[in-house]
N, C-alpha and C positions, 0 to 999 in steps of 0.2 A: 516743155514736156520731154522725158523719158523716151527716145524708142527703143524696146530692147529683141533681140531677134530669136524666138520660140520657133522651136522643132520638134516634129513628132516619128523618130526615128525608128516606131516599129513601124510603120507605113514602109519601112525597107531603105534602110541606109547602114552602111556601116561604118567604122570608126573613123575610115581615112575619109570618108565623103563630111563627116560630122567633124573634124579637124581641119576640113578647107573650109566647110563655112562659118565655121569658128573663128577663122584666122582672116578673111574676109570680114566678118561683123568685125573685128578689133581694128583692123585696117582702114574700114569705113566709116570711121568714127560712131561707130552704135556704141550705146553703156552696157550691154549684158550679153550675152548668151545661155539661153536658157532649154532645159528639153524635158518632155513629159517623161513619166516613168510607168511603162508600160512594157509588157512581155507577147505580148500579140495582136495583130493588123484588124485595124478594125473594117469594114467593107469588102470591097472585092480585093481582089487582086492575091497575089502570094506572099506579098511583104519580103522576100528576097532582099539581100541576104541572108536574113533575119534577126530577131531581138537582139539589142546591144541592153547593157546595165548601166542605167542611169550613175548611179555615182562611180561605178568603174571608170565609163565618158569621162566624168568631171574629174576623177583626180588625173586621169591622162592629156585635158586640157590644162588645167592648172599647172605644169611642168609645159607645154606647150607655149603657153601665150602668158600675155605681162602684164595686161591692164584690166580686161572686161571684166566683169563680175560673172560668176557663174551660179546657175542654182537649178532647181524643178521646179514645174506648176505642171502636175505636185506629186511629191516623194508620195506611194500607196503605204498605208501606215498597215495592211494585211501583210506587206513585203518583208517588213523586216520587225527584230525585234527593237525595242527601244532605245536599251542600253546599246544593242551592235551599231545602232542606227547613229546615234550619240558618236561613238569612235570614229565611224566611216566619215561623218561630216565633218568634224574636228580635225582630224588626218588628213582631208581634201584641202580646210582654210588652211591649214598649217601650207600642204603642198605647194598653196595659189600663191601664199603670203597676206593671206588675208581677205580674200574676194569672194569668198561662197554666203549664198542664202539657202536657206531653206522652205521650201514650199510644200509643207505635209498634210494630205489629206487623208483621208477614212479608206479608200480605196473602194470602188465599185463595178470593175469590169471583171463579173465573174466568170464568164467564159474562159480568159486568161488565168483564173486562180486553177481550175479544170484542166486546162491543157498541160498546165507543169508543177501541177500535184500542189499547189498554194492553199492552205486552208483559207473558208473565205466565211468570216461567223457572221451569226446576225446581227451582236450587237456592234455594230463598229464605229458606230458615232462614240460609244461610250468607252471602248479603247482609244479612239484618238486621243480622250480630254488626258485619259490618262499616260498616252505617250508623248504629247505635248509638256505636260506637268513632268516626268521622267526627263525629256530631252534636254528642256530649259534648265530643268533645277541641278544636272549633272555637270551641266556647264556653269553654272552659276553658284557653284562648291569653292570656296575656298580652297587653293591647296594645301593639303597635311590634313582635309579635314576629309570625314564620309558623307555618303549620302542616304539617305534610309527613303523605300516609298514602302507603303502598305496598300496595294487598292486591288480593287473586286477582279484584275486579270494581271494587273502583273506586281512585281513584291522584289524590292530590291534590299537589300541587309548590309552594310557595312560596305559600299562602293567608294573605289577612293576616287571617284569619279574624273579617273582618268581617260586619254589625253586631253589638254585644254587648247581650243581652239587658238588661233594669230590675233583674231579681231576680242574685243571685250568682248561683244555682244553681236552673234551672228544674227542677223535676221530673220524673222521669222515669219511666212507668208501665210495666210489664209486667205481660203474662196469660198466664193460658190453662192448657190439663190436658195439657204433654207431663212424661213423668214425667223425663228426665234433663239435655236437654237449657234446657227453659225455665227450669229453676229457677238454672242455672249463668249462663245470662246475665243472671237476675235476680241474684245473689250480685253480678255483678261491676257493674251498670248500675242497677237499679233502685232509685230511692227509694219506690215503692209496686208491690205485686204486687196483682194480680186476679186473681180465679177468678169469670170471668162460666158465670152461670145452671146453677150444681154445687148439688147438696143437701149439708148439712152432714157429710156424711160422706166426699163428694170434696171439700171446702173443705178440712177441718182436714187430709185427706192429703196435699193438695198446700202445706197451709201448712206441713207438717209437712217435704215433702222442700227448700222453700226457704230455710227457718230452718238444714237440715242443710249446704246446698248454702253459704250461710254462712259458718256454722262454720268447714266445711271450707278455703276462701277466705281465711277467717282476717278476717271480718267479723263485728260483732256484729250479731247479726239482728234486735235489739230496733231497731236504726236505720232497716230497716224497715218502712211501714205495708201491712198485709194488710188488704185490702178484698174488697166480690163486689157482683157485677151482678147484679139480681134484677127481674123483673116485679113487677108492683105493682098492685094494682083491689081498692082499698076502697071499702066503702060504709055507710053509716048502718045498714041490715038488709037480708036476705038478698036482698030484690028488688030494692035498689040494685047490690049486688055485680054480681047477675045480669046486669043491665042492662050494665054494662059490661063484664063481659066478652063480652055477646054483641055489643059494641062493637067489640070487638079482635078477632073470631072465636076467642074462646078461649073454654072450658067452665070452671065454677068449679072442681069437683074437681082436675083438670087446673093450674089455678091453684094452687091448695093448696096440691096436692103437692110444685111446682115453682119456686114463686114467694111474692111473698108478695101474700095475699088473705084476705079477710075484714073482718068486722070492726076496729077499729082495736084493739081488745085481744086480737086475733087476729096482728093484725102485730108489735104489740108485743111480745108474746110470741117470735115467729121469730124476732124480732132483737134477743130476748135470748138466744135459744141462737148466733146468730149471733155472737154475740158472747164469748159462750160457748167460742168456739175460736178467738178472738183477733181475729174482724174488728172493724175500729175505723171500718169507712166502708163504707155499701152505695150502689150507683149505683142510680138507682130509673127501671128502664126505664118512660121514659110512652109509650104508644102509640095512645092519642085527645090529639092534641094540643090538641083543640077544647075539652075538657072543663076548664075550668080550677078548677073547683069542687071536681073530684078532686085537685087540687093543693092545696087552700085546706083541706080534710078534712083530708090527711095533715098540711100544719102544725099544724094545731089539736089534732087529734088524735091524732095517731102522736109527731110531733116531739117537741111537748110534752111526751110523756113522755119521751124522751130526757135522759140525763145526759150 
């Protein structure tokens, strides 16, 4: 299994704190570094220093570091325009040499859209499909040729849909627990599905209805990789654990049940039932970014045992 290391840096970090633990997850043998794309803290607190820009982050890791892969869970598809959006990720894989995914979702934290003037429409399920079909189909242009879209919100004419990414084919992530609608544009769009912070019983459901969704599309679902986003606060013995999670304002139980916590043979174990119902890659939300010795545990000992 996959562990890759997910940040949520309007909680209050800034570039250089999100650059050490960047450069830690590549050091500690993790595959990824990943971070949400969000413009405002969610709960208490001030979020100081505050908002960084998701793919500004990524093209300034990409020039930083050599190996991890970089991406979102998930680019807010209210954020940007399609075509901009197209460029900016293309120019990031170029930057990496090839190491960017993308994880784009519909966008739903309107407060945020509020605070810095972001239009936030109702229909946004129905611009994703159509910035999904835009993002892919610009990259997947021939060069010398154009690209033409006509749809109900946005309308491209004669694009020479440049620049072209490093990688053939960047990655393309989708998530989330809608039962009919997400799994269809994962069938048709997604190289990886998520099912962030679900216990294994709405994982393997929702793996269950995008494997079908699939099928039915007349795609083999094994092409597929099924991942989930999970909190994460281990610790040596129980007053470690404690310790951080009263770091995160989270309770351990609470953790447990929801996430993965405990001991290192305590995690280990969740993600082998994790795995158990086919995920092959967990995003391991850190949320003391400070703590990097929580990061340096989980390689040693969680990784490690990893097949």
């Amino acid at each position: 299994m996959d562990l890759r290391i997910f940040t949520e840096p309007q909680q209050g970090a800034s570039y250089d704190t999100l650059l050490t633990v960047a450069k830690a997850t590549e050091d500690l043998g993790f595959d990824a570094f990943f971070r949400s794309d969000h413009y405002l803290r969610m709960g208490d607190g001030d979020g100081l220093p505050g908002p960084t820009d998701a793919w500004i982050t990524l093209a300034g890791l990409a020039r930083e570091t050599e190996r991890i892969r970089l991406g979102t869970l998930m680019t807010a598809g209210t954020f940007r325009l399609p075509g901009v959006l197209a460029i900016q990720v293309a120019q990031v894989d170029q930057m990496s040499g090839g190491r960017v995914e993308l994880g784009l979702g519909a966008g739903w934290f309107e407060e945020e859209h509020k605070a810095y003037g972001i239009p936030f429409p109702k229909e946004k399920f129905a611009r994703l499909e159509e910035q999904l079909a835009i993002v892919t189909g610009l990259w997947a242009t021939e060069t010398g040729k154009t690209f033409d879209f006509q749809g109900e919100y946005y309308r491209l004419s004669e694009s020479p849909a440049l620049p072209k990414p490093a990688q053939a084919k960047i990655p393309v992530l989708i998530g989330g627990l809608g039962a009919t609608r997400t799994p269809r544009l994962a069938a048709r769009y997604a190289d990886e599905f998520n099912v962030p912070f679900a216990s294994l019983e709405d994982s393997e459901r929702q793996f269950g209805r995008v494997r079908a969704a699939a099928q039915e599309a007349g795609r083999d679902a094994g092409d597929i990789t099924y991942s989930n986003a999970l909190v994460v606060c281990v610790g040596r013995d129980d007053q470690e654990v404690a310790r951080r999670a009263a770091a995160i304002g989270r309770e351990v139980d609470e953790l447990k049940a929801n996430g993965l916590a405990g001991s290192p043979a305590e995690v280990v174990d969740k993600l082998g039932r994790y795995a158990g119902i086919g995920s092959s890659r967990v995003y391991l939300q850190i949320l003391d970014l400070s703590d990097l010795d929580h990061l340096e545990l989980i390689s040693s000992q969680v990784q490690s045992q990893l097949s």
